[in-house]
SEDO-501791 format. One record per residue: residue number from 1; residue in one letter; chain; x, y, z of N, C-alpha, C, O in turn. Coordinates in nm, 3 decimals, decimal comma. Atoms other than C-alpha are relative to their C-alpha. Example, Ala and Ser with C-alpha at 12.3 -4.5 7.8 and 13.67 -1.06 7.14 Angstrom:
<nodes>
@i = 1 aa = A ch = A n.x = 0,089 n.y = -0,119 n.z = 0,000 ca.x = 1,230 ca.y = -0,450 ca.z = 0,780 c.x = 0,090 c.y = 0,120 c.z = 0,000 o.x = 0,194 o.y = 0,118 o.z = 0,066
@i = 2 aa = S ch = A n.x = -0,082 n.y = -0,119 n.z = -0,006 ca.x = 1,367 ca.y = -0,106 ca.z = 0,714 c.x = -0,077 c.y = 0,109 c.z = 0,073 o.x = -0,026 o.y = 0,220 o.z = 0,090
</nodes>
This chain:
<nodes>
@i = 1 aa = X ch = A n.x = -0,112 n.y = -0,084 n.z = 0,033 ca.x = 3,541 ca.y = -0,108 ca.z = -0,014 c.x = 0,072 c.y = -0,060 c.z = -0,121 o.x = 0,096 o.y = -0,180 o.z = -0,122
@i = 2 aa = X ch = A n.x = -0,056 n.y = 0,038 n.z = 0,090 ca.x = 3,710 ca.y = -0,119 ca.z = -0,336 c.x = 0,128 c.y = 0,068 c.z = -0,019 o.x = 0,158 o.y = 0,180 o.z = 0,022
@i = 3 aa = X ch = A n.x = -0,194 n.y = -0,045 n.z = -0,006 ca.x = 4,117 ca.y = -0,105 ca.z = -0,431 c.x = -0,022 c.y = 0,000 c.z = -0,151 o.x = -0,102 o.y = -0,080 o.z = -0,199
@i = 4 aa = X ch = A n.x = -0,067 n.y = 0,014 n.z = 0,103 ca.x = 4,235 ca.y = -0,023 ca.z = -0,769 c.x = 0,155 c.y = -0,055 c.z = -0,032 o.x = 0,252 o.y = -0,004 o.z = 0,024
@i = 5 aa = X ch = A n.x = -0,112 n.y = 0,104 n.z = -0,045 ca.x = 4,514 ca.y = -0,285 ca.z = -0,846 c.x = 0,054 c.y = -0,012 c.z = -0,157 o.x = -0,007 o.y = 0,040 o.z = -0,251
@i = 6 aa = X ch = A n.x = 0,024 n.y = 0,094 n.z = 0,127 ca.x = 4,667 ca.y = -0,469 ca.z = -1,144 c.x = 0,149 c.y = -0,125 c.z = 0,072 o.x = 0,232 o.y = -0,109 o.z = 0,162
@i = 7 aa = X ch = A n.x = -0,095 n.y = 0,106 n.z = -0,024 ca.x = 4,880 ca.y = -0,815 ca.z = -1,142 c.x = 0,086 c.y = 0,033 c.z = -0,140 o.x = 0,038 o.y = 0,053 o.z = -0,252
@i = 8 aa = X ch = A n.x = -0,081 n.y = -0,040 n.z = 0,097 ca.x = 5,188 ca.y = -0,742 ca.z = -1,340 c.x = 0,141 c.y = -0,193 c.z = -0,026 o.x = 0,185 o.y = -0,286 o.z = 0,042
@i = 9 aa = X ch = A n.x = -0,092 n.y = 0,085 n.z = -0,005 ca.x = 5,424 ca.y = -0,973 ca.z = -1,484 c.x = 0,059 c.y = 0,023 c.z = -0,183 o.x = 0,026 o.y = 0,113 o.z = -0,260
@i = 10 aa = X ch = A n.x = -0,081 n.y = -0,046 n.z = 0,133 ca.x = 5,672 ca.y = -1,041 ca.z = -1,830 c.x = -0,132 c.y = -0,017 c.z = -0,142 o.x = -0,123 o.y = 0,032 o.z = -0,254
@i = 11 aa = X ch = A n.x = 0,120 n.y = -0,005 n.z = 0,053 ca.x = 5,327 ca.y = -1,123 ca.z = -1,979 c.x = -0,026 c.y = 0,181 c.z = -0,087 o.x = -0,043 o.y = 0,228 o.z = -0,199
@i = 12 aa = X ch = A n.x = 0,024 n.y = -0,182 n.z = 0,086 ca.x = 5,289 ca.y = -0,720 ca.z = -2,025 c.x = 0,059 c.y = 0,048 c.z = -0,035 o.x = 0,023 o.y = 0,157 o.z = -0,080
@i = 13 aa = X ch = A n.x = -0,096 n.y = -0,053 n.z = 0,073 ca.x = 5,578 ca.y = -0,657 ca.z = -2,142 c.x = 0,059 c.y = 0,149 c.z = 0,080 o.x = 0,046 o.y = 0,166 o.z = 0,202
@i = 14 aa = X ch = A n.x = -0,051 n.y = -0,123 n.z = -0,092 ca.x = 5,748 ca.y = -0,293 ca.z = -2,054 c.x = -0,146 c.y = 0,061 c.z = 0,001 o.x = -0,236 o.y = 0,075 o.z = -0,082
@i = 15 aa = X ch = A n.x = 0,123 n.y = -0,091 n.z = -0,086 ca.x = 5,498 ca.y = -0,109 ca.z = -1,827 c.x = 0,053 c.y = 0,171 c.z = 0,035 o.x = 0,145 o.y = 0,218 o.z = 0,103
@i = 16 aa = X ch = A n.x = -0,021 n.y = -0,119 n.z = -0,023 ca.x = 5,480 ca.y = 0,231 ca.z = -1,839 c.x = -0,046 c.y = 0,065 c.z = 0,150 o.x = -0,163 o.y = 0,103 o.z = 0,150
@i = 17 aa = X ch = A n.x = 0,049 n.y = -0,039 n.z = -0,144 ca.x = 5,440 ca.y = 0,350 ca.z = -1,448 c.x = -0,015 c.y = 0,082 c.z = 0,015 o.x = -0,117 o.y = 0,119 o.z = 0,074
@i = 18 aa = X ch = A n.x = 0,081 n.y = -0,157 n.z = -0,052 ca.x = 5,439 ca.y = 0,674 ca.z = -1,426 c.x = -0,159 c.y = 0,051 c.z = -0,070 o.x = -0,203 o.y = 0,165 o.z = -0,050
@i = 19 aa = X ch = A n.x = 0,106 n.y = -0,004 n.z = 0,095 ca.x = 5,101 ca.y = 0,625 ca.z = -1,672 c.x = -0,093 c.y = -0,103 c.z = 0,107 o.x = -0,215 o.y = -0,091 o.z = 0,105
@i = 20 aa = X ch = A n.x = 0,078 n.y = 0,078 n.z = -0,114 ca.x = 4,976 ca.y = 0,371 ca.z = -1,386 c.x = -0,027 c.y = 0,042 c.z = 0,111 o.x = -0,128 o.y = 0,019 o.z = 0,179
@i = 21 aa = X ch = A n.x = 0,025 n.y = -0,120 n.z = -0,154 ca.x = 5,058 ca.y = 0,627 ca.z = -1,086 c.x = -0,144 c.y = 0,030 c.z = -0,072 o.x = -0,253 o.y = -0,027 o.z = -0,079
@i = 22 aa = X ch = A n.x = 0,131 n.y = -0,098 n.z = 0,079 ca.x = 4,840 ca.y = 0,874 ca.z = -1,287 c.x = -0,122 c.y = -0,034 c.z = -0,032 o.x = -0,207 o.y = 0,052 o.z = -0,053
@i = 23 aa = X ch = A n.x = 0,156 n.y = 0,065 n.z = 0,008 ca.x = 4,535 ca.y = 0,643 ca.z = -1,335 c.x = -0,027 c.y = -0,012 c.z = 0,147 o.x = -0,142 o.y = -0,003 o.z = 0,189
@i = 24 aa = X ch = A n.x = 0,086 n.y = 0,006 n.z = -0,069 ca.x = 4,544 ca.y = 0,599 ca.z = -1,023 c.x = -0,030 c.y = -0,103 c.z = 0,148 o.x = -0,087 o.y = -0,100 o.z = 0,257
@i = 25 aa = X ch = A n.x = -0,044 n.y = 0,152 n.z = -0,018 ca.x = 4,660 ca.y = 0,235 ca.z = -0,965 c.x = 0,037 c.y = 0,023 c.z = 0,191 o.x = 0,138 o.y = 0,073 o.z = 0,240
@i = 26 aa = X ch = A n.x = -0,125 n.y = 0,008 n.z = -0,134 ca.x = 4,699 ca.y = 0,191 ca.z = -0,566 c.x = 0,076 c.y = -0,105 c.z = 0,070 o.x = 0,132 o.y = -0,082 o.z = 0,178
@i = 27 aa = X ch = A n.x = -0,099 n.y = 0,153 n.z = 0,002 ca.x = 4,877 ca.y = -0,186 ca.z = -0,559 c.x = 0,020 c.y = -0,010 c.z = -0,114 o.x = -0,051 o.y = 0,030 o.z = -0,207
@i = 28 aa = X ch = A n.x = -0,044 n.y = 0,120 n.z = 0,096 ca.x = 5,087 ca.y = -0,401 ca.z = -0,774 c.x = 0,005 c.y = -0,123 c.z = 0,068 o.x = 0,001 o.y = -0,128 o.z = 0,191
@i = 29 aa = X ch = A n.x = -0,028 n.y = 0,110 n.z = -0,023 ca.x = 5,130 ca.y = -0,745 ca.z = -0,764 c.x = 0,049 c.y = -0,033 c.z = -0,122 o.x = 0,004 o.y = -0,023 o.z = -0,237
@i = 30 aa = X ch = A n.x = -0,132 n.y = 0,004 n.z = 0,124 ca.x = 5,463 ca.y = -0,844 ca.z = -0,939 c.x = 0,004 c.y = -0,161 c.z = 0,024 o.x = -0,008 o.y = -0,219 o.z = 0,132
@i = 31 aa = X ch = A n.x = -0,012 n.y = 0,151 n.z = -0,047 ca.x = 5,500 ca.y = -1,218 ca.z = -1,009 c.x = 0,172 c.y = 0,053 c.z = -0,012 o.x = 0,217 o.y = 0,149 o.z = -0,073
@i = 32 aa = X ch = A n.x = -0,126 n.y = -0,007 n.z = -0,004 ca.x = 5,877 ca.y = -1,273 ca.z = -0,926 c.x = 0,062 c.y = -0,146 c.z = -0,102 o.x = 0,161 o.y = -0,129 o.z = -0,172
@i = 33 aa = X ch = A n.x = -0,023 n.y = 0,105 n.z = 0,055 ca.x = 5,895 ca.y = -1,658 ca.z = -1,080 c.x = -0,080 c.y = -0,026 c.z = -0,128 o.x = -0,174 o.y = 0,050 o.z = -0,150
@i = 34 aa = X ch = A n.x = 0,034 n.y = 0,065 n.z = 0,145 ca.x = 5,807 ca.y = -1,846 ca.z = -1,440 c.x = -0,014 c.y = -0,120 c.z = 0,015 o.x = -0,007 o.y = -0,166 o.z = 0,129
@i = 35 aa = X ch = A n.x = -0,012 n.y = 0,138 n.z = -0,010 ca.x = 5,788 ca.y = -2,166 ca.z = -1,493 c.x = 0,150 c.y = -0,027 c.z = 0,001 o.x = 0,249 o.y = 0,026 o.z = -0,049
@i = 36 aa = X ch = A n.x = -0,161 n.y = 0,084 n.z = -0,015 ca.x = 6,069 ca.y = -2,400 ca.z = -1,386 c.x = 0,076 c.y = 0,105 c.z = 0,124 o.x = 0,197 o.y = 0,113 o.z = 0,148
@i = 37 aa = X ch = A n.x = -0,115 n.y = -0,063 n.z = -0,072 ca.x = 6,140 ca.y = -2,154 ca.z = -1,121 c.x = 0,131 c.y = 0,102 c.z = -0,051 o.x = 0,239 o.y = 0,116 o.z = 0,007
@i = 38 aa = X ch = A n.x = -0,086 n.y = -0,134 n.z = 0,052 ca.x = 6,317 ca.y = -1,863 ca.z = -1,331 c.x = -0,077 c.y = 0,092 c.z = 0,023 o.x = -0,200 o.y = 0,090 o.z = 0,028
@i = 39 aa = X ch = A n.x = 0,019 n.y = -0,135 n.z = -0,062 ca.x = 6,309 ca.y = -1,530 ca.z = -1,228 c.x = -0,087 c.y = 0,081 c.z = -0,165 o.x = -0,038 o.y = 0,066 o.z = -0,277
@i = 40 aa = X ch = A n.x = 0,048 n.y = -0,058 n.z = 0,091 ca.x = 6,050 ca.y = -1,313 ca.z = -1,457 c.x = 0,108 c.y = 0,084 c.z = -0,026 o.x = 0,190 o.y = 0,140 o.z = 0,047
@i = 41 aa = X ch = A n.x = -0,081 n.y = -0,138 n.z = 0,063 ca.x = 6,217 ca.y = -1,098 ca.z = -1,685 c.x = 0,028 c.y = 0,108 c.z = 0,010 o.x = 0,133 o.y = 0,165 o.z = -0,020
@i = 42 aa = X ch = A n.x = 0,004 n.y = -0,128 n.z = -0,021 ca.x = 6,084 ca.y = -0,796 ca.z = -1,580 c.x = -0,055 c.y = 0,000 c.z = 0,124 o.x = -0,136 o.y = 0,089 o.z = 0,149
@i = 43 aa = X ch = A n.x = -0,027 n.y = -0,026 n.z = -0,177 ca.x = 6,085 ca.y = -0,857 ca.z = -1,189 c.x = 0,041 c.y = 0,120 c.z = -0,009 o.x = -0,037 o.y = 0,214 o.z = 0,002
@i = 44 aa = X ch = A n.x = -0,019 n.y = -0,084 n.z = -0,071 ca.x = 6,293 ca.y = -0,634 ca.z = -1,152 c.x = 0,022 c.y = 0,155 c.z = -0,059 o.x = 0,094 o.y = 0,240 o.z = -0,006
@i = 45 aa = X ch = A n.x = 0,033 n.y = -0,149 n.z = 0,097 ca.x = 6,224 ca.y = -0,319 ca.z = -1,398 c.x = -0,137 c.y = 0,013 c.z = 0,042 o.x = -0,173 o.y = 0,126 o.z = 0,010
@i = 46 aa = X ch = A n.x = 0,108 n.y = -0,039 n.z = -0,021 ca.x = 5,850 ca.y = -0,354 ca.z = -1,257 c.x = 0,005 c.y = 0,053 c.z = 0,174 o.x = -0,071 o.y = 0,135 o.z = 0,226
@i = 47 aa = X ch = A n.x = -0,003 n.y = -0,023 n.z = -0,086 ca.x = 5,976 ca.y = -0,356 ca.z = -0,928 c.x = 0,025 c.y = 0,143 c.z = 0,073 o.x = -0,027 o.y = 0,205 o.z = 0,166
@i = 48 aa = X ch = A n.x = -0,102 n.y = -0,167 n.z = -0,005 ca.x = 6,223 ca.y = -0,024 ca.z = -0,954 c.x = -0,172 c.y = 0,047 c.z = -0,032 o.x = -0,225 o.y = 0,060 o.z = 0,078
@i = 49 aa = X ch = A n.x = 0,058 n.y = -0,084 n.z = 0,101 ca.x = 5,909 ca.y = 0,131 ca.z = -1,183 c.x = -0,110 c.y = 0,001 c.z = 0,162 o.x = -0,163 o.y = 0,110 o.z = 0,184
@i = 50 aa = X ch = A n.x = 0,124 n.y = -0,017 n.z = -0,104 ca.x = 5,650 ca.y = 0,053 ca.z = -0,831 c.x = 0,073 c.y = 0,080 c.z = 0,096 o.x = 0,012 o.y = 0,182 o.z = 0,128
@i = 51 aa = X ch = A n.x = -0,063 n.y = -0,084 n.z = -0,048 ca.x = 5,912 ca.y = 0,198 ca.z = -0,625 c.x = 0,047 c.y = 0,136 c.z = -0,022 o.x = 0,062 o.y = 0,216 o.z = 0,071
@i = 52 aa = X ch = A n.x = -0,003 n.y = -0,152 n.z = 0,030 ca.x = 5,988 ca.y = 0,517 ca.z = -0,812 c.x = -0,113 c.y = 0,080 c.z = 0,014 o.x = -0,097 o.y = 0,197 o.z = 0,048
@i = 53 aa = X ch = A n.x = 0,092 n.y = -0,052 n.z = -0,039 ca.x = 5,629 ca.y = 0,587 ca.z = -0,786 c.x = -0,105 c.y = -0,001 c.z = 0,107 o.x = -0,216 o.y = 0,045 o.z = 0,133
@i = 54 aa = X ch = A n.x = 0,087 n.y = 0,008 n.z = -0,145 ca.x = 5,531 ca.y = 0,500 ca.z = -0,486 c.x = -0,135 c.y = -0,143 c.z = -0,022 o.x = -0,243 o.y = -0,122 o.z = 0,032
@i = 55 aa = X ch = A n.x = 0,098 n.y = 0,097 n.z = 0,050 ca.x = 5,306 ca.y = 0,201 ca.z = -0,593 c.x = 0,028 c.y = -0,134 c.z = 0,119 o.x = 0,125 o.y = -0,206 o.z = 0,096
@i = 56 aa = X ch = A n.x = -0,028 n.y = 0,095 n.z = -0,084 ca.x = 5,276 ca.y = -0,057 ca.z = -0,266 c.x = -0,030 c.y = -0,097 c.z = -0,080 o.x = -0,119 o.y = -0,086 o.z = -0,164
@i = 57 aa = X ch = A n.x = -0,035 n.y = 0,119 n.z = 0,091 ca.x = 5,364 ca.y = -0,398 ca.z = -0,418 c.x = -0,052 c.y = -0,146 c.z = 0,122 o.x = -0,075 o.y = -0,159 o.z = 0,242
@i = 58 aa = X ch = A n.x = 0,000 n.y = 0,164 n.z = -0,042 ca.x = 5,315 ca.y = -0,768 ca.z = -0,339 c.x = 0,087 c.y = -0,094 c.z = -0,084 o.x = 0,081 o.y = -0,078 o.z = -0,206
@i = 59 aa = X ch = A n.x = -0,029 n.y = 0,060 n.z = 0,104 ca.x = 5,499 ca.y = -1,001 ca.z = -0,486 c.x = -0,048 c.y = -0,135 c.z = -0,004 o.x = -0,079 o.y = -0,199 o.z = 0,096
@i = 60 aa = X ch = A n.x = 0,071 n.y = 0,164 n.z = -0,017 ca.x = 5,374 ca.y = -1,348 ca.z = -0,607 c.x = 0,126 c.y = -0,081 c.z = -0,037 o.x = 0,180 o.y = -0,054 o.z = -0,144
@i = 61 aa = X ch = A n.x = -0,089 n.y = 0,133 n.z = 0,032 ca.x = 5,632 ca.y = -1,639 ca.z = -0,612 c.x = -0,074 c.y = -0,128 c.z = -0,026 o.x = -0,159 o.y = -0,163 o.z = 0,057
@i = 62 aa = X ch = A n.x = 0,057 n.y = 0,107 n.z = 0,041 ca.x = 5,519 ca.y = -1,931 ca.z = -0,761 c.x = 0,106 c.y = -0,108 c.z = -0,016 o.x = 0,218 o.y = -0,096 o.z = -0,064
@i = 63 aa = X ch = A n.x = -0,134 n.y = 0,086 n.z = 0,008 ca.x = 5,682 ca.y = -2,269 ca.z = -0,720 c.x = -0,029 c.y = -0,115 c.z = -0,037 o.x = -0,114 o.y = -0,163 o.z = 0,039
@i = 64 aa = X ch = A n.x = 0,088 n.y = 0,094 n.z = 0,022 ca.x = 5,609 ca.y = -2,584 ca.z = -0,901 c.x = -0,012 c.y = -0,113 c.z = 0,053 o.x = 0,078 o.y = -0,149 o.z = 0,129
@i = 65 aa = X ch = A n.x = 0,036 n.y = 0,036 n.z = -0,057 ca.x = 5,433 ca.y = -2,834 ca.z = -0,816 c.x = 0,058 c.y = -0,164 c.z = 0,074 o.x = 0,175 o.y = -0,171 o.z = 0,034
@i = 66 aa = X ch = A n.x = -0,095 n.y = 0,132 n.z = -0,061 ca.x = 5,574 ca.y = -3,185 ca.z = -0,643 c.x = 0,001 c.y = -0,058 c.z = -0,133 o.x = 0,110 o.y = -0,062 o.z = -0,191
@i = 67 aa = X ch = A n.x = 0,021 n.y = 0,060 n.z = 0,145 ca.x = 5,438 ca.y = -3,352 ca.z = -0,987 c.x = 0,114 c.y = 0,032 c.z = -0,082 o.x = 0,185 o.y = -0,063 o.z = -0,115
@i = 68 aa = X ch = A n.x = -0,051 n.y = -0,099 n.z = 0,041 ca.x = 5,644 ca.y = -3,065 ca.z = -1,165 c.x = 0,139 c.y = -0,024 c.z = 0,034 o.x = 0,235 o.y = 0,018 o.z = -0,031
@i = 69 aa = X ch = A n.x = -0,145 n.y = 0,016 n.z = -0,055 ca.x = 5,932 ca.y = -3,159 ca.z = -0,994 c.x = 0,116 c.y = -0,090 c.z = -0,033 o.x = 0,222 o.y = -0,080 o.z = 0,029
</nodes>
C-alpha cells in the first residue's frame, strides 16, 4: 500500500496548499524545530495551510543532541 505524503518545513519556503490538496497529497509532516531548538518559521503558516485543507499532519520535533548541548 502506498501514501502520497511530503515533509514540509522553512526549507520550502511559502507552500501553496490548496495546490497540494489538489495533487492529491494525503499527509504532511511539518518539522516544528531548527537548529538550537527554534521554532521553524513557517510552523505555523504550514500548519493553518494543512488544516484549512484538510491535510492530516505529523509533526517532527527535533531536539539536539547531548553533544549539541
Amino acid at each position: 500500500m502506498e501514501y502520497r505524503g511530503i515533509d514540509v518545513s522553512s526549507w520550502q519556503g511559502v507552500i501553496d496548499w490548496k495546490k497540494v490538496a489538489d495533487h492529491g497529497t494525503e499527509f504532511a509532516i511539518i518539522r516544528i524545530t531548527e537548529a538550537g531548538n527554534a521554532i521553524d518559521r513557517y510552523f505555523e503558516r504550514n500548519y493553518a495551510g494543512c488544516m484549512e485543507y484538510r491535510i492530516p499532519t505529523c509533526l517532527l520535533y527535533t531536539s539536539p543532541s547531548p553533544r549539541d548541548a
